[in-house]
Structures are given as C-alpha cells and as structure tokens.
Residue, then its C-alpha position, 0 to 999 in steps of 0.5 A: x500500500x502506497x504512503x497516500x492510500x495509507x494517509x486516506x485510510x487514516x483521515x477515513x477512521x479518524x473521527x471528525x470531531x469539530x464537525x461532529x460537535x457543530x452538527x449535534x450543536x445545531x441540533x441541540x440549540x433549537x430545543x433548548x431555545x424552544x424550552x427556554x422560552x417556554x419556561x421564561x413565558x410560562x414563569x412570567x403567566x404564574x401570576x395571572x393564573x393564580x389570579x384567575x385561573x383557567x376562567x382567563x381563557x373564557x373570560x370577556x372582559x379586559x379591564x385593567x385598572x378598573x375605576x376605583x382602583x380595584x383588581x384587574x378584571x381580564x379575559x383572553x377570549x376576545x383576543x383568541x377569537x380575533x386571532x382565529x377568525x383573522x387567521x381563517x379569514x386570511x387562509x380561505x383567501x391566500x390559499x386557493x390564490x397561492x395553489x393558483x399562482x404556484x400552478x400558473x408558475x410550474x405548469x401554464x407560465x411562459x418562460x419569459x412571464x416565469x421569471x418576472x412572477x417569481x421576483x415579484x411573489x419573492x418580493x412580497x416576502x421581502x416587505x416588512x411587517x410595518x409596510x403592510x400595515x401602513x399601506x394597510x391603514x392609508x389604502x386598503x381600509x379606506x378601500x374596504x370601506x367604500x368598495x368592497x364593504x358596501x358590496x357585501x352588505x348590500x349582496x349578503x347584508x342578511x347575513x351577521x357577518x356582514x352587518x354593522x357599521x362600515x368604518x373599514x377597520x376591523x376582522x375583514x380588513x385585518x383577514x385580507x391583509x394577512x392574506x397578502x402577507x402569507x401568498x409568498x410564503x404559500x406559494x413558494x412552498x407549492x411551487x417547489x412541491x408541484x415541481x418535484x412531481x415526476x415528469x413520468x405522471x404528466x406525461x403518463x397522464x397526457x398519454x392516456x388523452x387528458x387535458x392540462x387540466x384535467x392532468x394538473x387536477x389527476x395526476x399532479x395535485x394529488x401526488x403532490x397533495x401532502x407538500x401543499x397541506x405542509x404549506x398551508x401550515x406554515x402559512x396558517x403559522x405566520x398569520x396567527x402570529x402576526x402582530x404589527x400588520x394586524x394591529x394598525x388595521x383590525x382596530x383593536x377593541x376587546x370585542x367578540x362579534x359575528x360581524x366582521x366590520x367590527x373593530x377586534x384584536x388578536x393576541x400579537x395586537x393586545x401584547x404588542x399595544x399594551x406590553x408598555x403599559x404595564x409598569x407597577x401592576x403584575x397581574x396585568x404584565x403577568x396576563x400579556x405573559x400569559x396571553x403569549x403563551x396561549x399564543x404558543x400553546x395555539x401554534x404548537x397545536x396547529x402544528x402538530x395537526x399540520x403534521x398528522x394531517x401530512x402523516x396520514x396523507x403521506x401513507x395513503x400516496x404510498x399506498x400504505x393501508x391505515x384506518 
C-alpha cells in the first residue's frame, strides 16, 4: 500500500470531531431555545393564573385598572377569537390564490412571464411587517370601506357577518391583509412541491388523452397533495402570529362579534399595544405573559395537526393501508 492510500485510510477512521460537535450543536440549540422560552413565558403567566385561573381563557372582559382602583378584571377570549377568525379569514383567501399562482408558475407560465412572477411573489416576502400595515391603514381600509364593504352588505347584508357599521377597520380588513402577507410564503412552498412531481405522471397522464387540466387536477395535485397541506401550515403559522400588520388595521377593541366590520384584536395586537403599559401592576404584565403563551400553546397545536394531517396523507400516496 502506497504512503497516500495509507494517509486516506487514516483521515477515513479518524473521527471528525469539530464537525461532529457543530452538527449535534445545531441540533441541540433549537430545543433548548424552544424550552427556554417556554419556561421564561410560562414563569412570567404564574401570576395571572393564580389570579384567575383557567376562567382567563373564557373570560370577556379586559379591564385593567378598573375605576376605583380595584383588581384587574381580564379575559383572553376576545383576543383568541380575533386571532382565529383573522387567521381563517386570511387562509380561505391566500390559499386557493397561492395553489393558483404556484400552478400558473410550474405548469401554464411562459418562460419569459416565469421569471418576472417569481421576483415579484419573492418580493412580497421581502416587505416588512410595518409596510403592510401602513399601506394597510392609508389604502386598503379606506378601500374596504367604500368598495368592497358596501358590496357585501348590500349582496349578503342578511347575513351577521356582514352587518354593522362600515368604518373599514376591523376582522375583514385585518383577514385580507394577512392574506397578502402569507401568498409568498404559500406559494413558494407549492411551487417547489408541484415541481418535484415526476415528469413520468404528466406525461403518463397526457398519454392516456387528458387535458392540462384535467392532468394538473389527476395526476399532479394529488401526488403532490401532502407538500401543499405542509404549506398551508406554515402559512396558517405566520398569520396567527402576526402582530404589527394586524394591529394598525383590525382596530383593536376587546370585542367578540359575528360581524366582521367590527373593530377586534388578536393576541400579537393586545401584547404588542399594551406590553408598555404595564409598569407597577403584575397581574396585568403577568396576563400579556400569559396571553403569549396561549399564543404558543395555539401554534404548537396547529402544528402538530399540520403534521398528522401530512402523516396520514403521506401513507395513503404510498399506498400504505391505515384506518
């Protein structure tokens, strides 16, 4: 053996230990931060939950210095209503725009219409959460207000969601902006699922006499079905969590109320208002604790969800057999 064989022999057996400790650092640090914060979160809640107990989560009520200076009175169920109504709102829009576009930019775009759809989708993801909530504030409500809310009142006014005073702040508002928000990050992730479909199904689909269509419906969403749930998951995570977009336009008033005109809140809007407003009283501070960790707990449930769903989906495109 050659005294280079002999030097490669030795570099395979030995142990890349910086390596190694860099990769089980990396793995290791995002539990730790996960739980860290969690503790921190969950510590700072100790007092609202010894003040009120689990009637926190159904309680209506935000009063935190009530006049005559009496106990806090605080519940977070306007908070968590504002944050799951926006949130849905928000998904039953962006999601069907963004299967669409990412369609569009895999199957239907000309090459020269390709590049340009991508750089522009990109860019939405680029702007800052304070950009859409001024450009919110100063166009879309007022558009709301004197195109689209009227509209609805005056074709499905019968309905509660649609009735009430039309200011343009409120649920509505505060849905389609984060619908806006979360279609690059939606479409980004379908693109790159709808693109790894094998060629051999599109082709196999053609061949048997299908449109693009009726191959795009058949062949390509269902293979490529559990990459768009995971999609709307993370998608569904970045608007529940969005805070400064969100606060500038959904109004902010503790209020629960079928009509989405009405001003609300969501959980990132009541933290984000009022985290500077707490000094010298700890039940109040220790409430926003709380309410971010409701936020936490809200999140993790979506999550694991998403990922049931995606678990489940995956088996019945393998062909798997599970009940």
């Amino acid at each position: 053996m050659s005294d280079n064989d002999e030097n490669r022999s030795r570099q395979r057996g030995r142990s890349p230990d910086f390596f190694f400790f860099i990769i089980i650092t990396a793995t290791v640090l995002i539990p730790v931060i996960t739980i860290f914060m969690l503790y921190e979160i969950g510590n700072g809640s100790l007092a609202s939950i010894e003040a009120f107990g689990v009637s926190f989560l159904w309680g209506q009520d935000w009063i935190p210095n009530p006049p005559g200076g009496g106990p806090p009175v605080l519940g977070a169920l306007p908070a968590i209503y504002g944050s799951v109504v926006t949130t849905v709102i928000a998904l039953l829009l962006a999601v069907p725009i963004s299967l669409g576009v990412a369609l569009f930019q895999i199957e239907l775009a000309p090459r020269k219409v390709r590049a340009p759809s991508l750089f522009l989708i990109e860019m939405l993801a680029a702007v800052p959460s304070v950009v859409y909530g001024l450009w919110g504030l100063l166009a879309l409500v007022p558009f709301m207000s004197i195109y689209v809310n009227p509209q609805l009142q005056t074709y499905l006014g019968f309905l509660p969601l649609f009735q009430g005073p039309n200011t343009g702040l409120g649920m509505l508002t505060a849905g389609v902006i984060l619908a806006i928000m979360i279609i690059p990050y939606g479409s980004s992730v379908m693109r790159e699922v709808i693109a790894a479909v094998p060629r051999s199904q599109r082709e196999g689909s053609i061949a048997l006499g299908a449109t693009n269509w009726e191959m795009i419906k058949t062949s390509v969403i269902p293979y490529a079905r559990t990459g768009i749930i995971a999609a709307i998951v993370l998608a569904m995570g970045r608007a529940i969590g969005e805070t400064m977009a969100v606060t500038m336009v959904i109004g902010n008033v503790a209020r629960i109320s079928p009509s989405l005109f009405l001003p609300a809140e969501t959980i990132p809007s009541v933290i984000a208002n009022e985290f500077t407003e707490v000094a010298g009283n700890d039940v109040y501070l220790s409430a926003l604790f709380e309410l971010a960790l409701i936020l936490f707990a809200i999140a993790l449930l979506m999550n694991v969800l998403g990922r049931v769903i995606v678990n489940r989906l995956s088996f019945k495109v393998r062909g798997d057999v599970r009940v």
